[in-house]
N, CA, C and O of each residue as an XYZ file, in Angstrom:
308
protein
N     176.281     38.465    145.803
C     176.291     38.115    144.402
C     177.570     37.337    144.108
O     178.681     37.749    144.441
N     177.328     36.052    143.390
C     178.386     35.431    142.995
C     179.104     36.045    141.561
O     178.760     36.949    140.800
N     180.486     34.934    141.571
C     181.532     35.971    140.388
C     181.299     34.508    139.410
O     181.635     33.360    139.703
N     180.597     35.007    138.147
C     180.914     33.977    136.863
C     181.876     34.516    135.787
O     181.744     35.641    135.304
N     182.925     33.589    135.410
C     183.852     33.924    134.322
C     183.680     32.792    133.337
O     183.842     31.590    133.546
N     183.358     33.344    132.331
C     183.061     32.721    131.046
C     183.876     33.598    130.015
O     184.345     34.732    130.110
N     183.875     32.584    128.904
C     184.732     33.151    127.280
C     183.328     32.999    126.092
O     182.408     32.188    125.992
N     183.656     33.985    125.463
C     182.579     33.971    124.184
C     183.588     34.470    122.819
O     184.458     35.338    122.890
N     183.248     33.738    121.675
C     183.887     34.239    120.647
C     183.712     36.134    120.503
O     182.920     36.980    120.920
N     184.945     36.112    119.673
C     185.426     37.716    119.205
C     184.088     38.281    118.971
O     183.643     39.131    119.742
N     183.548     37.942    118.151
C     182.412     38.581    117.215
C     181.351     38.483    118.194
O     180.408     39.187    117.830
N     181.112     37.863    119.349
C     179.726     38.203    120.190
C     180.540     39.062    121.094
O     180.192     40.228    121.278
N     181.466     38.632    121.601
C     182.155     39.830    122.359
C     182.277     41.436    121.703
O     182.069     42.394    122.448
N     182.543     41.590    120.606
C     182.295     42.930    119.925
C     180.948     43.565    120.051
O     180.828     44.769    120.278
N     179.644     42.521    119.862
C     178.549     43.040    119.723
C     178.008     43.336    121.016
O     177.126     44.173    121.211
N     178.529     42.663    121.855
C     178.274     42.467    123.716
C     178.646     44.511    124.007
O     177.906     45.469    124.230
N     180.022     44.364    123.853
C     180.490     45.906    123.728
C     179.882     46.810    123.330
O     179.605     47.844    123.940
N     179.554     46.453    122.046
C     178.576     48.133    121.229
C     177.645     48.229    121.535
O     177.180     49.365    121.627
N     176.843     47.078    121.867
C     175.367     47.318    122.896
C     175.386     47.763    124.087
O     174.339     48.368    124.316
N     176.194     47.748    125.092
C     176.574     47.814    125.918
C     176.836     49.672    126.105
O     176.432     50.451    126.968
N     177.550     49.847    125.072
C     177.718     51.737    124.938
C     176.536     51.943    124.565
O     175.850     52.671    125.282
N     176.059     51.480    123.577
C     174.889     52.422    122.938
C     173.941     52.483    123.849
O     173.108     53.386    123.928
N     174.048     51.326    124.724
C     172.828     51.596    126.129
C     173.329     52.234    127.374
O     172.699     52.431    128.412
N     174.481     52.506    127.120
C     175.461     53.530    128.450
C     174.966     52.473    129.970
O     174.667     52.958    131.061
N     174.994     50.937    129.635
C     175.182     50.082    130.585
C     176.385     48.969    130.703
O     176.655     48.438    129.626
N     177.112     48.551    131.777
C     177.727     47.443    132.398
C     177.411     46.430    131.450
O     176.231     46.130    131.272
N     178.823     45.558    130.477
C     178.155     44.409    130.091
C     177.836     43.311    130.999
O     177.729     42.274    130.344
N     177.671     43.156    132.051
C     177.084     42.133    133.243
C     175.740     42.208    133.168
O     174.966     41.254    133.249
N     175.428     43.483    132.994
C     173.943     44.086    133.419
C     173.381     43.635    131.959
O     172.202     43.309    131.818
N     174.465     43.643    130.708
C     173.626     43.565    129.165
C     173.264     42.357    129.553
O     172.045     42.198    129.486
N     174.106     41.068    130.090
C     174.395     39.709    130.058
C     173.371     38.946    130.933
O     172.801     37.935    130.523
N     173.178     39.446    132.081
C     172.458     39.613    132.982
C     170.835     39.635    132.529
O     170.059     38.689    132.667
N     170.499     41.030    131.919
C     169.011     41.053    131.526
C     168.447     40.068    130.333
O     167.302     39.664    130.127
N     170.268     39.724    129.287
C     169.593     38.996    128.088
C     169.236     37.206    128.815
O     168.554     36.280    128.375
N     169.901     37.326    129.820
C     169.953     35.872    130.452
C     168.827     35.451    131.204
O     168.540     34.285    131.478
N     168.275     36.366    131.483
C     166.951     36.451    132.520
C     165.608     36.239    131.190
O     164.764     35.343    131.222
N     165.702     37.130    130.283
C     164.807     36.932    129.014
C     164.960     35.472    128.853
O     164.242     34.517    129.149
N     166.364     35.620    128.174
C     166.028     33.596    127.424
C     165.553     33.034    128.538
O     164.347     33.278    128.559
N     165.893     32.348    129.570
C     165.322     31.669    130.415
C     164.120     31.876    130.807
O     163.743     30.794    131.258
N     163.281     32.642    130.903
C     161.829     33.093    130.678
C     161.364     32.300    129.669
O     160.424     31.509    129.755
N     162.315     32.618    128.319
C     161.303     32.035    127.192
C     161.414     31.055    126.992
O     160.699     30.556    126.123
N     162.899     29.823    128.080
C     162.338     28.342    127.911
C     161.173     28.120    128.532
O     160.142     27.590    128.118
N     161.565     28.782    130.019
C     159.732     28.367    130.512
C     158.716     28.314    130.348
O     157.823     27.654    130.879
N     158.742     29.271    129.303
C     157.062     29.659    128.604
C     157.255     28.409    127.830
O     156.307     27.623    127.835
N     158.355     28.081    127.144
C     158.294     27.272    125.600
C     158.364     25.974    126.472
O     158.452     24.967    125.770
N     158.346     25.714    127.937
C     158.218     24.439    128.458
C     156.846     24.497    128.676
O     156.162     23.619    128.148
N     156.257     25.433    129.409
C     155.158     25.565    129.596
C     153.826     25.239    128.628
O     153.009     24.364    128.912
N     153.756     25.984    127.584
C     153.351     25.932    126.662
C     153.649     23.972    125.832
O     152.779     23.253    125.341
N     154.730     23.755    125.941
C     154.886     22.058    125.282
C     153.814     21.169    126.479
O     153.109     20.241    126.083
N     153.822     21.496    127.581
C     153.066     20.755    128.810
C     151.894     20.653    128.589
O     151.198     19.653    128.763
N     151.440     22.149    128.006
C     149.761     22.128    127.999
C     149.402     21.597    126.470
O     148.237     21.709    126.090
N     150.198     21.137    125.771
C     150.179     20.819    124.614
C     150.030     19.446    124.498
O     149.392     18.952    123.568
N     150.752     18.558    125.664
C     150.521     17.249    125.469
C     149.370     16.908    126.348
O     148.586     15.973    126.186
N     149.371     17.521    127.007
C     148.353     17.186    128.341
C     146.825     17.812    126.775
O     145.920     16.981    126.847
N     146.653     18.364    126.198
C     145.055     18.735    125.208
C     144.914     17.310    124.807
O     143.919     16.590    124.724
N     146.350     17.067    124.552
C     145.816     15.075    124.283
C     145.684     14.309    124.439
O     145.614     13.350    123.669
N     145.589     14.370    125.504
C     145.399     13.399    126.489
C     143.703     13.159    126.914
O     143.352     13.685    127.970
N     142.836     12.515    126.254
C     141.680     12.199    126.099
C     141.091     11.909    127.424
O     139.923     12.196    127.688
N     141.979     11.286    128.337
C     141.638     10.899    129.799
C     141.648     11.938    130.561
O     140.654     12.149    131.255
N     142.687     12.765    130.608
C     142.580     13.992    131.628
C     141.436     14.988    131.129
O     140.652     15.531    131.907
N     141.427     15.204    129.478
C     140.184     16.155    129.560
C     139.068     15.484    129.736
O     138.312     16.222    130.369
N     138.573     14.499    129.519
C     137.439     13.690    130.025
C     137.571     14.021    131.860
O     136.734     14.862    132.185
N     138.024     13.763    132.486
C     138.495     13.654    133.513
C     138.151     15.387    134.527
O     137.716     15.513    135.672
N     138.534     16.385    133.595
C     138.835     18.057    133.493
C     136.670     18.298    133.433
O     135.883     18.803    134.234
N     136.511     17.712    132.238
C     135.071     17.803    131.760
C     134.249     17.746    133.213
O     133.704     18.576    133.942
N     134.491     16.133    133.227
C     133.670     15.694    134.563
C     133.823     16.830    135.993
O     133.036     16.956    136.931
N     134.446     17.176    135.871
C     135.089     18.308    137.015
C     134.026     19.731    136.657
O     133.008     20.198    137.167
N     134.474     19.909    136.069
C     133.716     21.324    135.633
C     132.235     21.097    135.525
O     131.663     22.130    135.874
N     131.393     20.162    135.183
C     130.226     19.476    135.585
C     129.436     19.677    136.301
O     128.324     20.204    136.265
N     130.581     18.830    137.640
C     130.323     19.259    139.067
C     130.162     20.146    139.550
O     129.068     20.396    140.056
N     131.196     20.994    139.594
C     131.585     22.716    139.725
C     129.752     23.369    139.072
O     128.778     23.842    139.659
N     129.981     23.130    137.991
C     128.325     23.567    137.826
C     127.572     23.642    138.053
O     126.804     24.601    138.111
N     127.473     22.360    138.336
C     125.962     21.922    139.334
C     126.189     22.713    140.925
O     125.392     23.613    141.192
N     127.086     22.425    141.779
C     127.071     23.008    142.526
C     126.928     24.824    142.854
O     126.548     25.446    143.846
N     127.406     25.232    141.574
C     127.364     27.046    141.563
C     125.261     26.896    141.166
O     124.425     27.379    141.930
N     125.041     26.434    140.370
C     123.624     26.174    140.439
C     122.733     25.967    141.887
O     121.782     26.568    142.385
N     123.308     25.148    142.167
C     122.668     25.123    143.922
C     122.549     26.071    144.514
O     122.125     26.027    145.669
């Protein structure tokens, strides 16, 4: 495991602390799990923007359509 040293203002540093007791955990471990969340929820919120432009894209679902078609016909066979 690598060593990161970072600075955060007073007032997140206070709240870093009291969460930290009230959960009788390591603030690395608070810092750690909240860091693993956000980054989850860009991915989803990237994820989610991807499939968002790609619905409009008239060519790929035309494209998606024709596919599934096929797929049909063949489970029919």
């Amino acid at each position: 495991m690598s060593t990161f040293t970072s600075t955060l203002p007073d007032d997140l540093l206070k709240l870093l602390n009291e969460q930290a007791s009230k959960l009788s955990i390591p603030k690395n471990k608070l810092i750690e799990k909240a860091l693993r969340i956000y980054l989850d929820q860009l991915n989803r919120a990237e994820y989610i923007r991807s499939y968002k432009e790609l619905a409009a894209d008239t060519d790929l679902l035309s494209i998606a359509e024709e596919g599934m078609e096929d797929y049909l016909q063949q489970i029919e066979k």
